[in-house]
Phi, psi and omega in degrees: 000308171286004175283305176313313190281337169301301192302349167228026142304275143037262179273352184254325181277351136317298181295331162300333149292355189263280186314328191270350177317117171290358169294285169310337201254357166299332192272314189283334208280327178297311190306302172320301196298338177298317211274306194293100186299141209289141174273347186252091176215167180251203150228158174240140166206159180172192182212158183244127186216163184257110154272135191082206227248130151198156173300087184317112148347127148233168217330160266210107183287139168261110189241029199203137174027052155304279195338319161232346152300326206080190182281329183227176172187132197314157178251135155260007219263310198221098177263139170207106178329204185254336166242054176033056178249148203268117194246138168080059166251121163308081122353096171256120184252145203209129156107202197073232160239030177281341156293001205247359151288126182277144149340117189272103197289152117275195184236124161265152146231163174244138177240165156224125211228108194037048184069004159229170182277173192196123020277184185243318190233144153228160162239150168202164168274155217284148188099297176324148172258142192252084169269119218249125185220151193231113202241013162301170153261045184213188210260123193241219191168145172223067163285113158299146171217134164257118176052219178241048175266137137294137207257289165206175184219103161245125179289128187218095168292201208273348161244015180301106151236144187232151188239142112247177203225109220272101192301318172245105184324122178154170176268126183244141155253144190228119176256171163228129188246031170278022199108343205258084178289345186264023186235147169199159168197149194243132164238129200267136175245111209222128179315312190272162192269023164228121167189169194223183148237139163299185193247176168313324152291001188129301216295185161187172219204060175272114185248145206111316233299085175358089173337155196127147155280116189246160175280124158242151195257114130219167214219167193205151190282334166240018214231332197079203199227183175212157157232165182185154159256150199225156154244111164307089181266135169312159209349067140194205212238145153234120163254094078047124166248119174264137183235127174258107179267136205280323177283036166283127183244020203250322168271191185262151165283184173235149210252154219259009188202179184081210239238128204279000000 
């Protein structure tokens, strides 16, 4: 019994020496800084807004499956609140260190939902999966086109789910080409790992952001896109107000395929 208690006598004052070593305890500290993820990064937030007189779209004529579309169905192509914030404007940030980051690839889904696609505008990174789904009782279609490549084309009846994979960098428009001319929908498909869509307000939210300087893109399906450059300083937020002006002719329309 007291053989036992010398042995992990012992064994215990090893260890204590083993732990109390400045070789180890240099080694664990490294190991922490290593472990711990870096905190000296920034954020972009801001609103995207429509300035001066413009028209609400109006609604989408239905020329198909009345019966359960109705006659019309809301135009999404261009929402904008009452204190003009631009809801589904693209965000992008390019240069800096965003390259030097990988994507977190994700799963978008598309639905068809009362006859339009749903969400109307997404972004993702180059890579990412597209699960396509139809939760109507009728009969739908999801043709992707980059520009005027077809990506793919599926018939997706009401129990059909199709997974692609969205491969290439560029603005995809997505039709249904069962008659329902009156459907569309965009997904930007983009190399870099910091972008957003705005919300019904306007807003947006990019987090993480390296320090550095970046280009930032944004794009909108009628309004065209802008760029500017901006700088990211560590743990703070840099914000921004973007103005699309609509009685404007300086800006581009907008483009529906290439490189977002």
């Amino acid at each position: 019994m007291r053989k036992r208690n010398k042995n992990n006598s012992t064994l215990v004052a090893a260890l204590f020496l083993l732990i109390t070593s400045p070789a180890f305890l240099e080694h664990v500290v490294l190991y922490a800084q290593q472990a711990a993820p870096s905190k000296a990064v920034g954020t972009v937030a801001g609103k995207v807004r429509l300035e001066g007189r413009f028209s609400k779209p109006a609604p989408l004529k239905v020329n198909k499956n009345r019966h359960f579309c109705g006659n019309e169905v809301p135009n999404e192509s261009l929402l904008v609140n009452l204190k003009g914030g631009l809801q589904n404007a693209v965000i992008m940030l390019r240069g800096g260190k965003s390259q030097g980051k990988e994507s977190t690839l994700e799963t978008l889904i598309l639905d068809n939902k009362n006859c339009a696609f749903a969400p109307h505008v997404q972004v993702a990174p180059t890579g990412s999966e597209l699960l396509l789904l139809n939760s109507d009782p009728i009969l739908h279609d999801a043709h992707a086109r980059l520009g005027p490549e077809t990506l793919f084309n599926v018939g997706l009846p009401t129990w059909r789910r199709v997974k692609e994979r969205l491969k290439r960098e560029g603005i995809v428009k997505v039709e249904c080409d069962v008659l329902h001319t009156w459907q569309s929908a965009y997904i930007v498909v983009t190399s870099s790992p910091y972008f957003a869509v705005t919300d019904e307000k306007g807003e947006f939210v990019i987090e993480g952001v390296p320090p550095g300087t970046y280009q930032m893109d944004v794009w909108h399906e009628k309004l065209g896109r802008q760029s500017r450059t901006i700088i990211v300083s560590e743990n703070s937020t840099f914000r921004l107000d973007l103005v699309f002006p609509s009685d404007s002719k300086s800006f581009v329309p907008g483009k529906k395929e290439g490189r977002p």
